[in-house]
C-alpha positions in Angstrom: 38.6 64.1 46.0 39.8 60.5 45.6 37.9 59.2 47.5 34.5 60.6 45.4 36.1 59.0 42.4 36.7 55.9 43.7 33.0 55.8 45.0 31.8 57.1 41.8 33.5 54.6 40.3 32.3 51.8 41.8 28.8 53.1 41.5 29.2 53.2 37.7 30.2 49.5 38.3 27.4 48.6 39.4 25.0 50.2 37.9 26.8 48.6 34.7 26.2 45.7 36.6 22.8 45.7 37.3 22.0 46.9 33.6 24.2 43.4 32.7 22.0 41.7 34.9 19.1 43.3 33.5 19.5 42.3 30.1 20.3 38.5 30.7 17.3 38.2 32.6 15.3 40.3 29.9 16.5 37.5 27.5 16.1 34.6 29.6 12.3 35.9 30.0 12.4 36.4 26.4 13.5 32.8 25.9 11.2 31.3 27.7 8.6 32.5 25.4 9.7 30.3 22.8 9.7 26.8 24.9 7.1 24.8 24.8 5.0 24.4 28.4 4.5 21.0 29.8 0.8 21.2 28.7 1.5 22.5 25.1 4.1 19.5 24.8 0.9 17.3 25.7 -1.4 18.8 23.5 1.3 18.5 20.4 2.1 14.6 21.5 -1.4 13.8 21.6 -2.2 14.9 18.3 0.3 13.5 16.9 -1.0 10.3 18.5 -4.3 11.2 17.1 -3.2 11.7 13.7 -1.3 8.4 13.8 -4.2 6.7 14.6 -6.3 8.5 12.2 -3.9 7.4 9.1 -3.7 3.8 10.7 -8.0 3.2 10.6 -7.6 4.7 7.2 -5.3 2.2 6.2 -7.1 -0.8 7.8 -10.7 0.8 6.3 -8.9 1.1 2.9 -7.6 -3.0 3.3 -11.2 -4.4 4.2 -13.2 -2.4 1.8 -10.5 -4.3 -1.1 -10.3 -7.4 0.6 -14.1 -7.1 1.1 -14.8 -6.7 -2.6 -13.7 -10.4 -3.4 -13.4 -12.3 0.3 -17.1 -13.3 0.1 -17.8 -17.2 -0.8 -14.8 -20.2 -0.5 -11.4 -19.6 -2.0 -12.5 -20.5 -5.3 -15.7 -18.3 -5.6 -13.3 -15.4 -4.2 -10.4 -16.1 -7.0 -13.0 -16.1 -9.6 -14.4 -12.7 -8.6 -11.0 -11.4 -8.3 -10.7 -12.4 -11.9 -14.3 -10.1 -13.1 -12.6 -7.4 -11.6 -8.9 -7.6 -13.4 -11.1 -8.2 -16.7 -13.3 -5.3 -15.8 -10.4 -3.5 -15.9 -9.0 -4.7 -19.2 -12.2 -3.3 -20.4 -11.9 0.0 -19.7 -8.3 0.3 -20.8 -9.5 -1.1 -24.6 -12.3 1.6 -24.3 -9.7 4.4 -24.2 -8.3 6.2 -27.0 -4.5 7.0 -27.5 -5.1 10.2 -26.9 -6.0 9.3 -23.2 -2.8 8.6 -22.3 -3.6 9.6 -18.4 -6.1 7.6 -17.5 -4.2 4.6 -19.4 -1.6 4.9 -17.0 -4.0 5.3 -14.4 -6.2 2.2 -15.1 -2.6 0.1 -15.5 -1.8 1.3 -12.1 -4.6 -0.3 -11.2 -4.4 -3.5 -13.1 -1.2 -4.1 -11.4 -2.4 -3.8 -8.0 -5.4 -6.1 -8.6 -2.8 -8.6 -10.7 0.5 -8.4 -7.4 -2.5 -8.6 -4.9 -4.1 -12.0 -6.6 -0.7 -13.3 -8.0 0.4 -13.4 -4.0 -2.7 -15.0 -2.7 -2.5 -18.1 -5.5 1.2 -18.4 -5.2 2.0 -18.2 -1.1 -1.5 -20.5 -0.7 -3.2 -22.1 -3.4 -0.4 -23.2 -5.7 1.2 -25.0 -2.4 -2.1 -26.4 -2.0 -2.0 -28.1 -5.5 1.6 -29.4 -4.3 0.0 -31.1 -1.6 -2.7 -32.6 -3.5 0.1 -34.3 -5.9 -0.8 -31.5 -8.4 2.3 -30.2 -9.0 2.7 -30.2 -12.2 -0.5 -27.6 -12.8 0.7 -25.9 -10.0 4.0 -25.2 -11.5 2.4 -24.4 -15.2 0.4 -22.3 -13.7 2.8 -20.5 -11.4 5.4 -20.1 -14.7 2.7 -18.2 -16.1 2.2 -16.0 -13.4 6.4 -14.5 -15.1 4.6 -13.5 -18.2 2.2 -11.4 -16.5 4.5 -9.7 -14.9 6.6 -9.7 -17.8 3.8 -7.6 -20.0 2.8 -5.4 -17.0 6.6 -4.4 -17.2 6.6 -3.6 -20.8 3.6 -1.8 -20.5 4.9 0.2 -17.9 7.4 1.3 -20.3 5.9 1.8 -23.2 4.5 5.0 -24.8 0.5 4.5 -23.7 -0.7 6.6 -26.7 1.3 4.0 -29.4 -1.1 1.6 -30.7 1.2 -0.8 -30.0 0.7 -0.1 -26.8 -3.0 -1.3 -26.6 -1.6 -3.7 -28.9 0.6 -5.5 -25.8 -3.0 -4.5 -24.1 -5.2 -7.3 -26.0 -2.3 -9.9 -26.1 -1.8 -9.9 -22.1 -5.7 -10.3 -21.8 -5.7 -13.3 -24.2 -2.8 -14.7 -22.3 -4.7 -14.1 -19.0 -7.9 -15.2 -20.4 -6.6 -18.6 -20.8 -4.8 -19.0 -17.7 -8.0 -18.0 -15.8 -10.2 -20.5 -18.2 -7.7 -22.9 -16.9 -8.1 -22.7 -13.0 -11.9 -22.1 -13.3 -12.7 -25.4 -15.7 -10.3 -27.2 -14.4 -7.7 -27.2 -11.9 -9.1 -25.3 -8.7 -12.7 -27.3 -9.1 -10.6 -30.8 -9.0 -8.6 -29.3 -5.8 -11.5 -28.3 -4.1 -13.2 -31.6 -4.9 -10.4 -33.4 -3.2 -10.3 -31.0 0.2 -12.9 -31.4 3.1 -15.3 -28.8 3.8 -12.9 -28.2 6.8 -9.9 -28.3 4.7 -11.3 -25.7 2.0 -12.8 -23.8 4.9 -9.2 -23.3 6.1 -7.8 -22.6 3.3 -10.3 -19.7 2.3 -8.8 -18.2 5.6 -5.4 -18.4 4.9 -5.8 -16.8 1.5 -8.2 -14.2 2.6 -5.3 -13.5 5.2 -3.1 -12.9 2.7 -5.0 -10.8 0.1 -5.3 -8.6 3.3 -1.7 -8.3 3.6 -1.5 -7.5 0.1 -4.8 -5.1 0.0 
């Protein structure tokens, strides 16, 4: 009699055993399930990759289609179109009303870009240009002037854009800019390009298109 309970015993044992058993394996089968295979793991880096690459020829596209817009011509030529477009812009932010205070801020978004993205090329290329040509005294007038636009682009930024003093600040920046351009046109980038090579300007229409690119 002993002996059948010992032996029933250990066959309720094992047969607890073998259910144990059961239900690991059940979740190790049921774990698998949520790991990813060796191809899935491919397909999900190589998208990835994709999409990377995707954003990155959007980015570049995005940079020559700005750059593009101006980069035609020598350095001068370029600077001056660059200067049609930021007034082009002025334009359409003195054609709004107070009321349209979103697409104020969005055309000052917009002025700011085009302002940085010019402001870089003249003072990283052409600016030290004038140095070399023993112009540095119209370099550095120029470049001083260069603190008051970003001086007004600041205020503006924090000012209420349906205040009339607001479109106020507006007219006063462009008269400011309006003269600094007149300035370069008439005068000081025609006398610098007069006194560079053909080579010399060629080169530096390079290095400034270089750097508008950066900046696009």
């Amino acid at each position: 009699m002993a002996t059948q309970t010992r032996t029933r015993s250990r066959q309720s044992k094992n047969g607890d055993t073998n259910r144990k058993g059961g239900s690991t394996s059940g979740t190790t089968a049921q774990g698998s399930a949520f790991r990813w295979s060796g191809r899935q793991a491919g397909m999900i880096a190589a998208a990835a990759v994709a999409g990377a690459a995707v954003g990155a020829a959007a980015n570049l596209g995005r940079k020559l289609m700005v750059q593009g817009l101006t980069s035609n011509g020598n350095w001068d030529e370029a600077l001056a179109a660059e200067h049609r477009l930021v007034l082009g812009i002025f334009d359409k932010i003195e054609a709004t009303a107070d009321d349209q205070t979103f697409i104020r801020a969005h055309l000052l978004v917009q002025l700011k870009h085009a302002l940085v993205k010019h402001a870089a090329e003249e003072e990283n290329v052409i600016y030290p240009a004038l140095r070399e040509a023993d112009d540095a005294h119209d370099a550095d007038a120029l470049n001083g002037e260069h603190g008051y636009v970003k001086t007004f682009l600041y205020e503006l930024e924090k000012m209420s854009k349906d205040s009339p003093a607001w479109i106020a600040k507006i007219r006063e920046f462009r008269a400011l800019l309006e003269e600094h351009i007149q300035m370069e046109e008439k005068e000081v980038f025609p006398r610098l390009k007069q006194s560079m090579s053909e080579e010399q300007n060629a080169t530096l229409t390079a290095a400034m298109n270089k750097e508008g690119f950066a900046m696009a």
